[in-house]
C-alpha positions in Angstrom: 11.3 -22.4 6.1 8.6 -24.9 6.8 6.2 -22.1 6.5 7.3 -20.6 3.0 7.2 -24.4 1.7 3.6 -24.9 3.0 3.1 -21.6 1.3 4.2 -22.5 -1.8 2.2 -25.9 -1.9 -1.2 -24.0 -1.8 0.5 -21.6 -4.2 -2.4 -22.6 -6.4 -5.1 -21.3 -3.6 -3.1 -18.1 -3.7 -3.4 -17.6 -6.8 -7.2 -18.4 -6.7 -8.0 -16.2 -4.0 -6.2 -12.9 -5.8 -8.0 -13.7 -9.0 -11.0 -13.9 -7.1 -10.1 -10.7 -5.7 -9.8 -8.9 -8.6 -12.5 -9.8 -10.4 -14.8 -10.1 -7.5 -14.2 -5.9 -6.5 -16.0 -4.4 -9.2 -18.1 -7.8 -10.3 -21.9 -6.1 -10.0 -21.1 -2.5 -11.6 -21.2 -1.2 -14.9 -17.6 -0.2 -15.5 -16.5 -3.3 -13.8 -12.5 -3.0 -13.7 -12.5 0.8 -15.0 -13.0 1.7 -11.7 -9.2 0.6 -11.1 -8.2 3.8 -13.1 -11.2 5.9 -12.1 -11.0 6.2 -8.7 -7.7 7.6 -8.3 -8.4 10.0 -11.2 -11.6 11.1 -9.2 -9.0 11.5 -6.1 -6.3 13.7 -8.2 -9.0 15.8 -9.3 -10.5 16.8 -5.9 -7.5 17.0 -4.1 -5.5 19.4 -7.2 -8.6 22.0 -6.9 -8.4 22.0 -3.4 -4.4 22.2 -3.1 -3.8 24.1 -6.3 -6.7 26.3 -6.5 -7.9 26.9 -2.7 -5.0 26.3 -0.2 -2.2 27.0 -2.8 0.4 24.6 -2.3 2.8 26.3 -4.3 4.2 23.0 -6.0 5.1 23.0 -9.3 2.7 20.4 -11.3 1.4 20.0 -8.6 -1.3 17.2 -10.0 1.8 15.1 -11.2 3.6 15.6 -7.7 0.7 14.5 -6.1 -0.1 11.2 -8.2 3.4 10.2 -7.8 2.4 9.7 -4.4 -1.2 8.9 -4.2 -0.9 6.3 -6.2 1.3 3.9 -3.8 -0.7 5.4 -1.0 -4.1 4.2 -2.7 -2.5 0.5 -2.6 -0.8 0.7 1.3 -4.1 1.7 2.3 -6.3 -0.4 0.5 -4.3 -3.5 1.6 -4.4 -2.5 5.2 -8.5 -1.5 5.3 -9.1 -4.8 3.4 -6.6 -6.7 5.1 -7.6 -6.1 8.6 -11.1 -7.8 7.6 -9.1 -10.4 5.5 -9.5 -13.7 7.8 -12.6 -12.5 9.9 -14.4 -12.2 6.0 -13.6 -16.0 5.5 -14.8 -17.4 8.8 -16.6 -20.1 7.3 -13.4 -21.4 5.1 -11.3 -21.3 8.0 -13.7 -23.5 10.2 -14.1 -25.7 6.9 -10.5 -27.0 5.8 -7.2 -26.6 6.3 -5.2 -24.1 4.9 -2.4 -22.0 5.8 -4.2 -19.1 7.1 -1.3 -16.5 6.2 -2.4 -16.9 2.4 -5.4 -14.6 3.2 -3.5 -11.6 3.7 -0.6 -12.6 1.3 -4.1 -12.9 -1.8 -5.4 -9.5 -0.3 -2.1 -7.3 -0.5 -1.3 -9.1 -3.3 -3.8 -8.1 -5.2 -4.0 -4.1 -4.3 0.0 -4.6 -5.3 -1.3 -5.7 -9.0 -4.0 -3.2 -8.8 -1.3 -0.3 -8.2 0.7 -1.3 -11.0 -2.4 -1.1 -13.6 -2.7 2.4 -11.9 0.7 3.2 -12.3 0.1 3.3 -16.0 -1.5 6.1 -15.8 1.1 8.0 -13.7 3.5 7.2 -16.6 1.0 8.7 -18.5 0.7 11.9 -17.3 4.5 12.1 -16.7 5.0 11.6 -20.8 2.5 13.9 -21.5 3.4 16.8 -19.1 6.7 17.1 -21.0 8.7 16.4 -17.4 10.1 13.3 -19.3 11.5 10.2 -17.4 15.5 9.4 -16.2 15.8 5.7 -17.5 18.3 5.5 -14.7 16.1 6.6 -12.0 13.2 4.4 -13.6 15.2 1.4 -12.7 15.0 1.8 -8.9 11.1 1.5 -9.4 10.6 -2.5 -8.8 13.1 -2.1 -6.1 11.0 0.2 -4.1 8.1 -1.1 -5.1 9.3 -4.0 -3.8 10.3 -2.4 -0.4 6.6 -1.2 0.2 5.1 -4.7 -0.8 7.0 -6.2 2.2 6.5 -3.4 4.4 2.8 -3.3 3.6 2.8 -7.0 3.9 3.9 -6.7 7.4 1.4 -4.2 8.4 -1.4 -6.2 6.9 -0.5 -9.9 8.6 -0.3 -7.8 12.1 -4.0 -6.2 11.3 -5.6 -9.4 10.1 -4.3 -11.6 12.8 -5.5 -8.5 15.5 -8.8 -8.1 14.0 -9.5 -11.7 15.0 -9.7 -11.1 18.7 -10.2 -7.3 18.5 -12.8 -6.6 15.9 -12.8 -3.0 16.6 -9.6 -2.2 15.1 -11.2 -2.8 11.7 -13.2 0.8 12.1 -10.1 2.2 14.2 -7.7 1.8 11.8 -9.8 4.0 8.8 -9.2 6.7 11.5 -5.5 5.6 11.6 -5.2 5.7 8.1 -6.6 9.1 7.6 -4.4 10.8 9.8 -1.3 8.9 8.7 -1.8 10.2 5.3 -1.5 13.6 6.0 1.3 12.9 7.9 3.1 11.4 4.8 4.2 14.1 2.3 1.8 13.2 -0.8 0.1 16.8 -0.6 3.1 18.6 0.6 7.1 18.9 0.4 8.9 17.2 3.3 10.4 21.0 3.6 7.5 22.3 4.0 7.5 21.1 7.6 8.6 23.5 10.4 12.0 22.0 10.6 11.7 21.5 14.6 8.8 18.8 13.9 10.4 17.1 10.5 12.4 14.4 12.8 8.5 13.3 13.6 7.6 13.1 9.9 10.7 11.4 9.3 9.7 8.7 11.5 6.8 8.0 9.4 8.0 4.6 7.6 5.7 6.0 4.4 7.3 9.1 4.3 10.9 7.3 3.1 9.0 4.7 0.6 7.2 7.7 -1.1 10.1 10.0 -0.9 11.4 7.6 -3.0 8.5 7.0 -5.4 8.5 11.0 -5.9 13.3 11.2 -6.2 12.3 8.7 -9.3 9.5 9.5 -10.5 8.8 13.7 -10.1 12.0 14.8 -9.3 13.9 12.1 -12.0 16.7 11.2 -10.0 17.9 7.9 -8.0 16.3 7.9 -4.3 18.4 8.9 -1.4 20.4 5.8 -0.8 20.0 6.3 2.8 16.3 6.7 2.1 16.6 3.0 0.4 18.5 1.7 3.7 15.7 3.2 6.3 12.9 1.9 4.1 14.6 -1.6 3.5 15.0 -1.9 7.3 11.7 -0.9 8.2 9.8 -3.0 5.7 12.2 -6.2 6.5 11.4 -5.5 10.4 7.5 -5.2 9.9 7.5 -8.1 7.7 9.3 -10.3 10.7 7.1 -8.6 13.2 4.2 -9.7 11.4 5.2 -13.4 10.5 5.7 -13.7 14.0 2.8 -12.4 16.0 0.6 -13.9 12.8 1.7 -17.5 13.2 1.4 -17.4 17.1 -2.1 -15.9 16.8 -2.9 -18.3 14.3 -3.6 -21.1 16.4 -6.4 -19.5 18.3 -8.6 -18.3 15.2 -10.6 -21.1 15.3 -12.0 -20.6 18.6 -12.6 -16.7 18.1 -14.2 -16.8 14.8 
């Protein structure tokens, strides 16, 4: 409790740091915030030639089946590349003033969270003008598991930043990480597309519930898998705790490393 009211008396610096953030990502080039809606159009391009053309994935739409997915991937990963390097990046702020340090991954995720949503446009979008169409009904369960993956990804970033700080390896170790846990997440593929021997290993992927959810709502137009909303609730609560936790014990030592 004491720590959510410090939080919320440098709500302002919060605030600060995620504008900053935003504006500060595509500050020196040309197309300046474009590049939100770009990139992941550059991504969906590539990956539909390769999947649709080359290796044949045999999904239908398979360029809307895969934004569905890539979008909420582009944000979990941005947050946790950028929010490994989160408090190591303000070194000379921390050493400064006082502050409570946890804002610095709270501005970071934060702001990839906003940046998705701007993105997400676009996958409504392409949805509209596929002709798929859109269950109002299922639509309503997006917030909630968008929700779900902020505190999850929250979680995972606190526990990277705080890391990073005494281990600065794990900055360029976890961009191997992240590769390899996106192909184990089903953005490119169908969850049944897995030899059904291996899918309990999948299934232990904590993305692979959030965006089997994103695609029950979105691509297939139906409410998730309420046990899928249970496992991704419990999982994103846990990581969240697990995070807060090893954060403010690591917190006291920052000083000193940095």
């Amino acid at each position: 409790m004491n720590t959510l009211k410090e939080l919320y008396e440098y709500r302002e610096m919060i605030v600060s740091l995620i504008h900053r953030e935003l504006r500060g990502k595509y500050k020196a080039s040309v197309l300046g915030f474009l590049w939100t809606f770009l990139n992941p159009l550059f991504q969906l391009s590539i990956y539909t030639v390769v999947f649709s053309i080359i290796l044949r994935a045999g999904i239908e739409d398979f360029y809307l089946y895969l934004f569905v997915g890539l979008v909420p991937w582009n944000f979990f990963s941005a947050s946790v590349a950028g929010g490994a390097g989160c408090v190591v990046s303000q070194e000379n702020l921390i050493k400064k003033i006082y502050f409570p340090r946890m804002v610095l991954p709270i501005a970071c995720v934060t702001s990839a969270f906003i940046n998705m949503l701007l993105t997400s446009i676009i996958t409504f979008v392409f949805i509209i003008f596929s002709g798929r169409g859109v269950n109002v009904q299922a639509l309503l369960w997006f917030p909630i598991i968008a929700l779900i993956q902020y505190i999850f990804t929250l979680g995972i970033c606190k526990l990277s930043s705080a890391l990073t700080v005494f281990f600065r390896d794990l900055e360029y170790f976890l961009g191997i990480i992240m590769m390899a846990w996106m192909y184990l997440t089903p953005i490119m593929y169908k969850i049944d597309m897995v030899p059904e021997d291996l899918r309990y290993l999948f299934n232990l992927n904590p993305m692979t519930s959030i965006i089997s959810a994103y695609q029950d709502i979105l691509y297939y137009k139906r409410v998730p898998n309420f046990q899928t909303l249970i496992t991704a609730s419990v999982i994103g609560i846990a990581f969240l705790l697990l995070g807060s936790v090893v954060f403010n014990k690591l917190q006291k030592k920052f000083v000193e490393e940095l």
